[in-house]
Structure formats: structure tokens, C-alpha cells
N, C-alpha and C positions, 0 to 999 in steps of 0.2 A: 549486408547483414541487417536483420528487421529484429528488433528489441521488443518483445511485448513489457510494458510498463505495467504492475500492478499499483492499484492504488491504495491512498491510508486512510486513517481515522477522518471522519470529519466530512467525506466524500458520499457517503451515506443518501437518501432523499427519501420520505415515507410514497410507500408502495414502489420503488423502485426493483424490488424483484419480480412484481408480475410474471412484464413479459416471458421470464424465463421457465414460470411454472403452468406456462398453457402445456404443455403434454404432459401426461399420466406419468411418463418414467422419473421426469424431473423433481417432479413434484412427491411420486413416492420415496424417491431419492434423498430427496433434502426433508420427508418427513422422519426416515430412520436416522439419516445425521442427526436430527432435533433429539430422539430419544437419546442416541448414545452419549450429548454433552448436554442434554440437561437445559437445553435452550429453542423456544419453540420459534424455528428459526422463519416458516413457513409463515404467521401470524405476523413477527417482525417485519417481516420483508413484503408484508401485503396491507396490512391493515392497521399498525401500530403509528401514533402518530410521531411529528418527530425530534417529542422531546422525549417520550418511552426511549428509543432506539438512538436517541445522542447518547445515552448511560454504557459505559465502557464495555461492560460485559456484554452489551447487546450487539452494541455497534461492531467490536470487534469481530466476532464470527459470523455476521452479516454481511461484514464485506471478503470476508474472506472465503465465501459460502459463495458469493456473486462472482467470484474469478475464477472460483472453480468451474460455476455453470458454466462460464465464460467459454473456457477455454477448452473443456470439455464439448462444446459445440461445435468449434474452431476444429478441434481433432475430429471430431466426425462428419466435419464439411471435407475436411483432408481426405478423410475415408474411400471420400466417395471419388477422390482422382484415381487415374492410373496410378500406378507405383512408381513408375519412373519419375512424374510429376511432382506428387507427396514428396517422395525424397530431397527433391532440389528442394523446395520452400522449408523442411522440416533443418536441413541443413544449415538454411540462413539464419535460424531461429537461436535468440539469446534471452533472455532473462533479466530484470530489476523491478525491484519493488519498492516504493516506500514506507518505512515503518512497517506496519501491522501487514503492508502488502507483498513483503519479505516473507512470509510464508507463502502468500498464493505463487509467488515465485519460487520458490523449493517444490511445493510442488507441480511446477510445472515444467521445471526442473529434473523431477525426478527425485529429489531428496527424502520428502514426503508421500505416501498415499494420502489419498484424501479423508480418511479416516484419523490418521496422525496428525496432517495435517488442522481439522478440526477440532482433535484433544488437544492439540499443545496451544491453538488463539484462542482456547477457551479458557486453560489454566492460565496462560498470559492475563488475557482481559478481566478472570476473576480474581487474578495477582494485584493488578492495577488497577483495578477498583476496588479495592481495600484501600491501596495507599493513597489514593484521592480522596478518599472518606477520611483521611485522616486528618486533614487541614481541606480548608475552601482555596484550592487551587484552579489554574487556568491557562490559557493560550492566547494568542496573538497573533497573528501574521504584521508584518511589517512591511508596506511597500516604498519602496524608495531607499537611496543612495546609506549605507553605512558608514554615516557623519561622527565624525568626534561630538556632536550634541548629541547622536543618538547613544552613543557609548555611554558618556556621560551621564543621562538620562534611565536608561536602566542600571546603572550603578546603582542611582539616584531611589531607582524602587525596588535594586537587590532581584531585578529580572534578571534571567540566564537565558541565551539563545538556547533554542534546542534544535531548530532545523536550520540547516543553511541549503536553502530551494531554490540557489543559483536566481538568474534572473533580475535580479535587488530584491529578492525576496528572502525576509525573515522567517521564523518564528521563535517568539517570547514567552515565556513560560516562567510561572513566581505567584503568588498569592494574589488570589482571588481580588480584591482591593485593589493590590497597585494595578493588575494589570488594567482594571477598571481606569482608571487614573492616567493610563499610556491611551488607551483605547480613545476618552476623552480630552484631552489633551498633549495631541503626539507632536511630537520635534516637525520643525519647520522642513519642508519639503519628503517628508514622508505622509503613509495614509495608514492609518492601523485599524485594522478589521481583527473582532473581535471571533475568537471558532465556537465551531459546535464541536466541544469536547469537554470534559469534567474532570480535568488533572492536570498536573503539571509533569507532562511526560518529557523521557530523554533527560530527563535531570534528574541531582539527587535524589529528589521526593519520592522515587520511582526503587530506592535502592534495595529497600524491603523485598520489592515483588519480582528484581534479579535475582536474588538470594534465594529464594523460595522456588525460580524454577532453575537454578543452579543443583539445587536439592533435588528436582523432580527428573532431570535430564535424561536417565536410564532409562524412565518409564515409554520413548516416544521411539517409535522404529525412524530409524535413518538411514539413505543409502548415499554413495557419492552420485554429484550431479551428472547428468548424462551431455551437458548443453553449458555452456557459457552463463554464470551467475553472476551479477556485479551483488557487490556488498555494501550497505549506505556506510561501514566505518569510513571507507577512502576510497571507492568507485574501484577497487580491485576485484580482479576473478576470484573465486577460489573453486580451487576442485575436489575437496573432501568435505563429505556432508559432515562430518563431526566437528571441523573447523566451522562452520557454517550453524551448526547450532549453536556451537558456542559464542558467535556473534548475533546469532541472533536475540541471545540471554543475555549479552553483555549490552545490547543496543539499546534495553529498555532504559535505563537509565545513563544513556551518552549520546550526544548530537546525530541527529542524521543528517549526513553528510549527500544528500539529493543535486547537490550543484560538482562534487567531483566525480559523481556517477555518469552527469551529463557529458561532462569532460573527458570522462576514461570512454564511453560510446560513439564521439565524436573521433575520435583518436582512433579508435578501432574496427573506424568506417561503416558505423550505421547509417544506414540511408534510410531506415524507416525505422517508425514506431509503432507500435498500436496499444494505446491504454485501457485494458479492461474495464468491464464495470463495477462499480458505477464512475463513467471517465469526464473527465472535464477538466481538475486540478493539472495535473501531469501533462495533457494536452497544451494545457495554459502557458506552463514553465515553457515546456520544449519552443511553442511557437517565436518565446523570445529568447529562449540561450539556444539551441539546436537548429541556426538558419540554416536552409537547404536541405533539411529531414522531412519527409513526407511526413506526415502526421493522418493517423486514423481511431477516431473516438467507437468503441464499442457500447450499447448500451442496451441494444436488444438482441436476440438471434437475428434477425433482417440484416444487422449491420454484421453479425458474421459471414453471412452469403455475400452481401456485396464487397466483402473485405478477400475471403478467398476467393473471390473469379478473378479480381485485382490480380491475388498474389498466383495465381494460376498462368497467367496471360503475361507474369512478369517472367516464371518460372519458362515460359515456353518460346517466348521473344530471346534466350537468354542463349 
């Protein structure tokens, strides 16, 4: 089984879409997505630099706009196999995302079209970027052992975990200040790096802007998944899109659970991964909790071609 990994918040780089918009289609592609939410996503993803596109509303359908390119390239390298070919790799194929990259995995899934897909990480990101505005909140990563000091310690500053990204890795989340204060000062035998994000997501602070698209939910077409979805509440499948949206509504403000995702994949016999772009984070984890998983980093179309001749030559040795 080969899990394509979408990625989250934070994962972003400025001009990291380029690559993707050297052909006219792409490009006019992702220029009518820009009108339909309101967000010039073409500008963002070429020329913005990268504290514009750290701002939630940006970043958010930036990267979810990058997985689409993504992965809609990947399907049209499949295209171009036999059919018998296509079918064996398209069969291996499963789905997970983290956070915000939970939608590029619906639709890839199938849950979403890319149009939906695009309205609903827009009203997400402009959901929560309200309630970041509302206090000077923040993030954290935390590398290293979760020690009774480290417990202690964010009691200490009234942090709350919000991702658990397997690995010994955290992320912390809480007011702007303390986390300053964790950042500079972190418990002995960890390392705390500070993200490029503007809220304190996955926790309360967030709870406003699950309410608001609890309210919007009707408006977003849904169908069930066609392919194996993990979900970051508990690394479980689900197979109805409307359970799936509703965790994806409920996710904004509750932990992402990234380390039993690995666990439920591991378990379920993945032997490959490939983390869309823009990839590196997800890569990182896997290398150290998913030993014996192939790993392959997408980040431009180049790396889709060498990625499906891979899965071609897997498909036909098979």
C-alpha cells in the first residue's frame, strides 16, 4: 500500500509554487480558483514573500492549492500508463493528511472536488484567522522525550499540546508570550523551534471558527471516499464523506493526532509514502517513526515523473 501524505500549515516556502505553474493550463487553472475564493493564489505562491503567506488565510489555500497541483500531475503521469498498469498503482493508493492537509486528502480521496475542496480551506482559514486576531497566539514544535519537566513546564505557561507528530515530536500552542518563554528557555534535553503560524490552532482559541463552519457545513458538496482515508482524530479509516467533514470541523479546534496516523499505516502495511507539496515536514517524521517505509519527497512535476516510473516498474515486477 503507498499512502500519499498531504501536508500542513507551516510547510509553505515563498515562490514554492513556480514549478507548478510553467504550463498555461495550470496556471489558468489556479487563476479561476483565485477568483472563486477571493484569494490571489497565483501572486502568493510566486511572488509573496514569507511573512505575506505565513498569515492563515493565505497559507491555508496555498497549500492546499499545491496538493492539488500535486496530485493532479501524478494522475495525469498515471494517464499516460496502460490501463492495466494505472490500475494496479491507483489500487495501492491510500490517503492522510495533516491538519489543513486533510482536505488535500479528501480530495484526493474523492470527497471533495477541487472547487469544494478550495471553498471550504478558504472559509476554514478565514474562520481562523479571525480567532488568532483575537489574542497574540502561537506554536511551537517541541523536539525531544515528553518528560515530566516538559509537562510541568507547559502547565507552567498554560500551553496545550495541539499536535502529537509521533517521533518525540510535539507541538504547543498558548499565548503568544509564554510560548516566547518555552521557545527561549525549554526543558532540559528538548529543542523547541518556534513555527511560521499565527494562532494557536487545534485548541480552544480555535473554538469560534468550528462553530462558524459547523454552521456553514451544507454549503460544501460531499461525496463518500473512493480510497482509504486515515483521519488525524485516531489514525482511523473512515468511509463516509459526511463523517469526514465533520471531523474535519471538529479537528480545528482538537489535537492532531499525526503519530497514531503513522501507527494505523504501519499496521496496515504501508510500504511507501509520498508527501505532496510542499514536502519535507511529513517526510522528516516518517524517516524516524515509519522504519522500512520508502519515502519520496514531491516538490515539483520532475519529481512526479521520477516518482511514477518508480511506481510503474513496481506495479509490473509485481
Amino acid at each position: 500500500m503507498i499512502v500519499i501524505a498531504c501536508p500542513g500549515q507551516g510547510s509553505q516556502t515563498p515562490g514554492f509554487l513556480e514549478p507548478w505553474l510553467a504550463g498555461s493550463d495550470a496556471k489558468r487553472w489556479l487563476r479561476e480558483m483565485s477568483e472563486r475564493i477571493e484569494i490571489d493564489l497565483v501572486k502568493h505562491g510566486t511572488v509573496s514573500d514569507a511573512e505575506t503567506i505565513r498569515a492563515t488565510n493565505i497559507a491555508q489555500p496555498l497549500i492546499v492549492a499545491a496538493g492539488i497541483l500535486s496530485l493532479n500531475s501524478i494522475n495525469a503521469e498515471l494517464a499516460k500508463l496502460d490501463t492495466a498498469t494505472a490500475a494496479v498503482v491507483q489500487q495501492r493508493l491510500c490517503f492522510a493528511g495533516h491538519s489543513v492537509g486533510e482536505i488535500t486528502a479528501a480530495y484526493g480521496a474523492g470527497v471533495f472536488n477541487a472547487l469544494a475542496a478550495l471553498e471550504f480551506v478558504a472559509a476554514r482559514s478565514r474562520a481562523m484567522q479571525r480567532c488568532a486576531g483575537a489574542s497574540a497566539t502561537s506554536m511551537a514544535a517541541v523536539l525531544g522525550a515528553a518528560t515530566p519537566e516538559l509537562q510541568q513546564r507547559l502547565e507552567e505557561l498554560q500551553l496545550t499540546v495541539a499536535n502529537y507528530n509521533g517521533a518525540g515530536q510535539l507541538v504547543v500552542a498558548g499565548a503568544l508570550a509564554n510560548v516566547a518563554k518555552l521557545v527561549s528557555d525549554p526543558p532540559a534535553k528538548t529543542r523547541v523551534i518556534q513555527l511560521r503560524v499565527a494562532g494557536a490552532f487545534h485548541t480552544d482559541a480555535m473554538a469560534q471558527a468550528r462553530d462558524e463552519l459547523t454552521q456553514a457545513k451544507q454549503e460544501f458538496l460531499i461525496e463518500d471516499p473512493k480510497v482509504p482515508l486515515y483521519t488525524n482524530r485516531d489514525g482511523s479509516v473512515v468511509d463516509s464523506g459526511s463523517a469526514y467533514l465533520e471531523l474535519l470541523i471538529s479537528q480545528i479546534a482538537t489535537p492532531v493526532r499525526w503519530d497514531l496516523c503513522m501507527e494505523s499505516l504501519l499496521q496496515d502495511g504501508v510500504s511507501q509514502l509520498v508527501e505532496l507539496a510542499p514536502s519535507g515536514a511529513l517526510s522528516g517524521l516518517a524517516k524516524r517513526a515509519m522504519k522500512g517505509v520508502a519515502i519520496s519527497k514531491i516538490s515539483t512535476p520532475e519529481d512526479v515523473k521520477i516518482l511514477v516510473t518508480k511506481l510503474t516498474a513496481n506495479a509490473q515486477n509485481d
